[in-house]
SEMI-458946 format. One record per residue (C-alpha): residue in one letter; residue number from 1; x, y, z. Coordinates in Angstrom, 1 decimal. Layout:
SEMI-458946
<node 'A'; NUM; <X; Y; Z>>
...
This chain:
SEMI-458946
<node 'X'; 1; <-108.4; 1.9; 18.1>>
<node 'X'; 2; <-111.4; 0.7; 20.2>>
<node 'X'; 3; <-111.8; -3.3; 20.8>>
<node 'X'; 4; <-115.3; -2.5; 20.8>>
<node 'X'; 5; <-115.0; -1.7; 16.9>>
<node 'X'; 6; <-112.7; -4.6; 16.1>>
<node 'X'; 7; <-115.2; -6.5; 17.6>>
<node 'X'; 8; <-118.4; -5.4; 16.0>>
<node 'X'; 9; <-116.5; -5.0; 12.9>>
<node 'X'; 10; <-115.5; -8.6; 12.7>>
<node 'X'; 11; <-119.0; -9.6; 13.0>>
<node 'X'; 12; <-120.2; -7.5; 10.4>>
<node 'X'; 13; <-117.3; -8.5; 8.1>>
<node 'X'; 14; <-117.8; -12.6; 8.9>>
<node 'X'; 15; <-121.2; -13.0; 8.3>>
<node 'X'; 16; <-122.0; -14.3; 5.3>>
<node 'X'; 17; <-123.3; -12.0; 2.6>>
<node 'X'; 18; <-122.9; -10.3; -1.1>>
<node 'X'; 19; <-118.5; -10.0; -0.8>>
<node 'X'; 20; <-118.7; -13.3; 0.6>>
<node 'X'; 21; <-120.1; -15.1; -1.5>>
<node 'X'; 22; <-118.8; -13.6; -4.7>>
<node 'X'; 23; <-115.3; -14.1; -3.4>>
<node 'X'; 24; <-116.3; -17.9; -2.0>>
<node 'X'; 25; <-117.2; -18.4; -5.4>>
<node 'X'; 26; <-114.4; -16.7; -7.2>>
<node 'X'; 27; <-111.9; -19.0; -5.6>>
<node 'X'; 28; <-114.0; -22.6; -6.2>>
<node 'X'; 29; <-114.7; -21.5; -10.2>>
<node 'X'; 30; <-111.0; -19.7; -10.8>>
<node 'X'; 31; <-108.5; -21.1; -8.4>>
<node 'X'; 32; <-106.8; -18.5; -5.6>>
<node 'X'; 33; <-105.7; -16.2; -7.7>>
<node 'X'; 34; <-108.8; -15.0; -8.8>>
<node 'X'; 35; <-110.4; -15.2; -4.6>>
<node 'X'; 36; <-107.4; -12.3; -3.9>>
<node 'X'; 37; <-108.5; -10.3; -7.0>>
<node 'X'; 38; <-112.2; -11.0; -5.9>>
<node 'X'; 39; <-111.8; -10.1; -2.2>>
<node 'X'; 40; <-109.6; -6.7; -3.5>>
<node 'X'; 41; <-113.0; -5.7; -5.3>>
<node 'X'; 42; <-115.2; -6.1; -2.6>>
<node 'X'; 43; <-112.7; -4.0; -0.6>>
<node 'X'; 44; <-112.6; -1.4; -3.1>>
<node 'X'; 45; <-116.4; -1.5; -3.4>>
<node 'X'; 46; <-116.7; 0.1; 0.2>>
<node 'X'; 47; <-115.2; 2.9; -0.5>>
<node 'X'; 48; <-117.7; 5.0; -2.1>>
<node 'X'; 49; <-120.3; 4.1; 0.7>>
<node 'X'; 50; <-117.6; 4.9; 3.5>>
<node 'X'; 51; <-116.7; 8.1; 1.8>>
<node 'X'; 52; <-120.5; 8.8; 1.4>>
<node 'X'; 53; <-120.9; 8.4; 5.0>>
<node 'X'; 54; <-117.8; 10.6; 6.1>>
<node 'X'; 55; <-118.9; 13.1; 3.9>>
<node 'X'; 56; <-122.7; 13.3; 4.8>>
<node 'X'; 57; <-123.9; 12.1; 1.3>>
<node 'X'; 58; <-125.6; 9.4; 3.4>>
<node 'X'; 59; <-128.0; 11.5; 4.5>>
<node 'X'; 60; <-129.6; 12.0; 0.7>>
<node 'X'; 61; <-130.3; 7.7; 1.6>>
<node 'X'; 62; <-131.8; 8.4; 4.9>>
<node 'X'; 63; <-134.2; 11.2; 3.9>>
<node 'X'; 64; <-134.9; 10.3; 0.4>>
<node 'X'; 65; <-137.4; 7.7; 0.0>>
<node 'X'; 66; <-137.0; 7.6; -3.8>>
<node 'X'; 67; <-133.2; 7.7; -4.0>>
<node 'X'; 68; <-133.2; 4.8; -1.5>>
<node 'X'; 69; <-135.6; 2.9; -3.8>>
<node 'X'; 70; <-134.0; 3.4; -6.8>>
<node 'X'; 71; <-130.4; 2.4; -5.4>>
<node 'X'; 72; <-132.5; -0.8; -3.6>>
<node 'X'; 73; <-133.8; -2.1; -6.6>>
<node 'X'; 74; <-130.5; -1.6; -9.1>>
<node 'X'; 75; <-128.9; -4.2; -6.1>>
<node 'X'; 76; <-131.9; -6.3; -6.3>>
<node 'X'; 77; <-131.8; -6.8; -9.8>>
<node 'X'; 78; <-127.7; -7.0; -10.3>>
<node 'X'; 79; <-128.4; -9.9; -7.6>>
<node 'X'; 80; <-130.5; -11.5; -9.5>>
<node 'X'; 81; <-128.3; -11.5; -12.5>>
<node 'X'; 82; <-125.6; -13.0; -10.5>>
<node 'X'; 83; <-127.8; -15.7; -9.7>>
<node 'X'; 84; <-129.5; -15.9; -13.5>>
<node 'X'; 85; <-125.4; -16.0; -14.4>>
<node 'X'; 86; <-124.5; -18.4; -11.9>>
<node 'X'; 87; <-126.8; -20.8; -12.9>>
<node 'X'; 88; <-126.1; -20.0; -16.8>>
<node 'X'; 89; <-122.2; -20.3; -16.2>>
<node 'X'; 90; <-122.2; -23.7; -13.9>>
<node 'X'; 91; <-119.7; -24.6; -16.4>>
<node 'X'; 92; <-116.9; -22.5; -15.9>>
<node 'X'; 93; <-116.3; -24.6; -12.3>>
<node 'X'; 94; <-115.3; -27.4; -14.2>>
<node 'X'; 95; <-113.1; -25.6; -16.9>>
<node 'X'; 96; <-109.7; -27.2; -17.4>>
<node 'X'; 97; <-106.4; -25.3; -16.4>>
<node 'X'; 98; <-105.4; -24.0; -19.3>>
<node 'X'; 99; <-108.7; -22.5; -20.0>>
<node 'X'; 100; <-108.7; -18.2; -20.3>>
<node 'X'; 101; <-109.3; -17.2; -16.8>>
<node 'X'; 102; <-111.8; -13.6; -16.7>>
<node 'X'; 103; <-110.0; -10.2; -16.4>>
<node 'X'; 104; <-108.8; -9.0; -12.9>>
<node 'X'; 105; <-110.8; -5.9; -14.0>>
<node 'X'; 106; <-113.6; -7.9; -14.9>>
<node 'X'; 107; <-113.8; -9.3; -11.2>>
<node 'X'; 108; <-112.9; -6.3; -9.3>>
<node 'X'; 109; <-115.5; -4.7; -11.7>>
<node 'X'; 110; <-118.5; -7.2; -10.7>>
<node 'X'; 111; <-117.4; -7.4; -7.3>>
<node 'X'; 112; <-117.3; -3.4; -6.6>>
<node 'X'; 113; <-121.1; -2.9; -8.5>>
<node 'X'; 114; <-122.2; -5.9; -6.4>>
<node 'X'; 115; <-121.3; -3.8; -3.2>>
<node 'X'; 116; <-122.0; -0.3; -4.7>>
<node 'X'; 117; <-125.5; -1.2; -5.4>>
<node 'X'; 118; <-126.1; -2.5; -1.4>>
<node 'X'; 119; <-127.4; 1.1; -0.2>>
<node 'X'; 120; <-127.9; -0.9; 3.5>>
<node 'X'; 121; <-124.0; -0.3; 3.6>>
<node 'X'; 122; <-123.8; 3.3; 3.2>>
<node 'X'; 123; <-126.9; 3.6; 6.0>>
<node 'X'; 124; <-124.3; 0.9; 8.0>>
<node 'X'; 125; <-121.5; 3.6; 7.5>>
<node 'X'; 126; <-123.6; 6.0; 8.5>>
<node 'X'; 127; <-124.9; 4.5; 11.7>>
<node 'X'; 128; <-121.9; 2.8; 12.8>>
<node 'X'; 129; <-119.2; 5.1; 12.8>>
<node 'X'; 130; <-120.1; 8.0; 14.4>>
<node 'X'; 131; <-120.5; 5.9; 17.2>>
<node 'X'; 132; <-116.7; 5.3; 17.9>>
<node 'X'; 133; <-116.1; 8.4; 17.5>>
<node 'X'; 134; <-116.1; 10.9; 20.8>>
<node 'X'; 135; <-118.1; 13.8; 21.4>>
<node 'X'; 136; <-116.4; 16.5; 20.7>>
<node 'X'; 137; <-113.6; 15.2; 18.8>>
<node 'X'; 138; <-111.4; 17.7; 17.1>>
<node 'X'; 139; <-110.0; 15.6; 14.7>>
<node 'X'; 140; <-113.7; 13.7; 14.2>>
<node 'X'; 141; <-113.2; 13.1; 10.0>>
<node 'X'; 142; <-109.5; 12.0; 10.1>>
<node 'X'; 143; <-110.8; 9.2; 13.1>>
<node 'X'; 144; <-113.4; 8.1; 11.0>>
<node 'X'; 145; <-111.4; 7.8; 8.1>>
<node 'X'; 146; <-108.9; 6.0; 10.4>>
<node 'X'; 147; <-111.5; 3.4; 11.2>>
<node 'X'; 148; <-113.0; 3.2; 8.0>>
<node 'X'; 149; <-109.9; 2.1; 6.5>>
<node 'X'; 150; <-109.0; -1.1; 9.5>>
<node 'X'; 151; <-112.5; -1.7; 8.7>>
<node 'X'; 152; <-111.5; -2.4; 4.8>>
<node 'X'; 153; <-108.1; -3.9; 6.0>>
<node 'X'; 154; <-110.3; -6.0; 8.3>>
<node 'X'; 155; <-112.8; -6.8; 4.8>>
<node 'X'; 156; <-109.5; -7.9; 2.8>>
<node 'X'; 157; <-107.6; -10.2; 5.4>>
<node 'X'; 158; <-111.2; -12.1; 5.9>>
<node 'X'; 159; <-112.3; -12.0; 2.6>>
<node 'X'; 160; <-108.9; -13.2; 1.0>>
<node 'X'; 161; <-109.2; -16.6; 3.9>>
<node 'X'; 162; <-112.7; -16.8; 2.6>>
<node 'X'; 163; <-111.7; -17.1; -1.2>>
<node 'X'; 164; <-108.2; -19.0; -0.2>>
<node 'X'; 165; <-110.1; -21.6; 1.6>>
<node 'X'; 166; <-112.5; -22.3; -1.6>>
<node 'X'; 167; <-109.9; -22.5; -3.7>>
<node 'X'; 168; <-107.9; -25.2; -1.5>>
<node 'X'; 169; <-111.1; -26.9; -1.7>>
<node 'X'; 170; <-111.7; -26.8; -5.6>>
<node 'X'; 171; <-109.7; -30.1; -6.8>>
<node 'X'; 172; <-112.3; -31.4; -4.5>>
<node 'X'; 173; <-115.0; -30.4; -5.7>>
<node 'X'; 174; <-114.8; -29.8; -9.3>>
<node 'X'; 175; <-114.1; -33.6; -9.5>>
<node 'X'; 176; <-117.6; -34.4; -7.8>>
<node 'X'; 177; <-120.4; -33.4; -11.4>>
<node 'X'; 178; <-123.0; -33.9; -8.9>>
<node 'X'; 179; <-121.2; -31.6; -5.8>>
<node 'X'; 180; <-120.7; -29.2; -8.9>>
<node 'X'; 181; <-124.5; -28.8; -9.7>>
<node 'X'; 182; <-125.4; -28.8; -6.2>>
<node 'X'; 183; <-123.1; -26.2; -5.1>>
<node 'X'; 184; <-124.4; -24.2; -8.1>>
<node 'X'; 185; <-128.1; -24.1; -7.4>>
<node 'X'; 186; <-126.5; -22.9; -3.9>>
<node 'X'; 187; <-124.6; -19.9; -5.0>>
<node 'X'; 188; <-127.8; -19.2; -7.3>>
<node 'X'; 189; <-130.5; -19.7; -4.4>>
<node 'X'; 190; <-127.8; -17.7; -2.1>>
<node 'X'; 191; <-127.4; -15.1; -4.5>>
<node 'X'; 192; <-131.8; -15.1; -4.9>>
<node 'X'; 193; <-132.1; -14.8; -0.7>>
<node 'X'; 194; <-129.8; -11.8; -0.5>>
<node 'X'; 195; <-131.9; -10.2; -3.6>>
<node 'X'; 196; <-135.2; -10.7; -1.5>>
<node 'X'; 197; <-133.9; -9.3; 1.7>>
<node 'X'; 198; <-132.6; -6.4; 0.2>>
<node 'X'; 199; <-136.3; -5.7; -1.4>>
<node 'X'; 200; <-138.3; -5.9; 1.7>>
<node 'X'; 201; <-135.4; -3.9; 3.7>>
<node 'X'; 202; <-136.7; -0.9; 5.0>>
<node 'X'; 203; <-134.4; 2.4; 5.6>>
């Protein structure tokens, strides 16, 4: 595998964005457990875009003005549910142990639609592997689908220290009413920013 895509993809994977900060927020409202079941959606929730962009179905995106709209807005307006629900829910960061924690398929469920609706990744896919792979590759899908999976294995080992490292943090913090409220209008302003960049981005 190339260090050039480690690399790149380690950029892409570190920088703070929708995974992130549903899985950073995961672990500070739910504890560990629930940052691992977080950061396993997000990593699931690449896989339709990476198979769209091995497969060519990222070209419908590219070409199709209105089927890139439509996908845009769906993720602009989840987003800004997540940030309405954040907001709503400030709560549940200072629920007590033994409260009912969600459904694993709850979370993998939000954080998949959170990165299925992000039709920026599937153009990402689309644009950034063919690049590592040779001209003139006989084996060109298999290498793509090589590198699309370290690129998820790479997602789930940073994702997972992400969410592990909120939820060492959460004694901390959900014993602080006023860290609580201020971390909350964060996530909901954070989750606000993402929504707006995604409906001014341009194919």
């Amino acid at each position: 595998m190339s260090i050039a895509f480690l690399l790149t993809s380690l950029v892409v994977i570190a920088t703070p964005g929708i995974g992130v900060l549903y899985t950073v927020a995961a672990g500070l409202s739910r504890g560990a457990r629930a940052s691992v079941v977080a950061a396993v959606g997000c990593t699931l929730g690449i896989v339709p875009h990476m198979l769209a962009a091995v497969t060519g179905a990222a070209a419908l995106l590219n070409t199709s003005a209105m089927a890139f709209q439509t996908l845009k807005y769906l993720g602009v307006a989840y987003l800004l549910y997540m940030a309405w629900s954040t907001r709503k829910d400030a709560g549940a960061l200072t629920a007590p142990t033994g409260a009912t924690p969600r459904s694993a398929p709850r979370v993998i469920g939000s954080a998949v639609l959170a990165n299925l609706l992000n039709p920026k990744l599937t153009i990402f896919f689309f644009a950034f592997l063919p690049q590592f792979v040779p001209a003139g590759e006989p084996h060109a899908l298999s290498r793509m689908v090589a590198l699309s999976g370290l690129f998820m294995l790479l997602t789930l080992v940073l994702f997972v220290g992400y969410g592990l490292f909120a939820a060492a943090v959460r004694t901390h913090v959900i014993s602080r009413p006023r860290v609580l409220r201020w971390m909350c209008r964060v996530f909901a302003g954070a989750f606000v920013a993402l929504a707006a960049r995604l409906a001014f981005a341009d194919r």
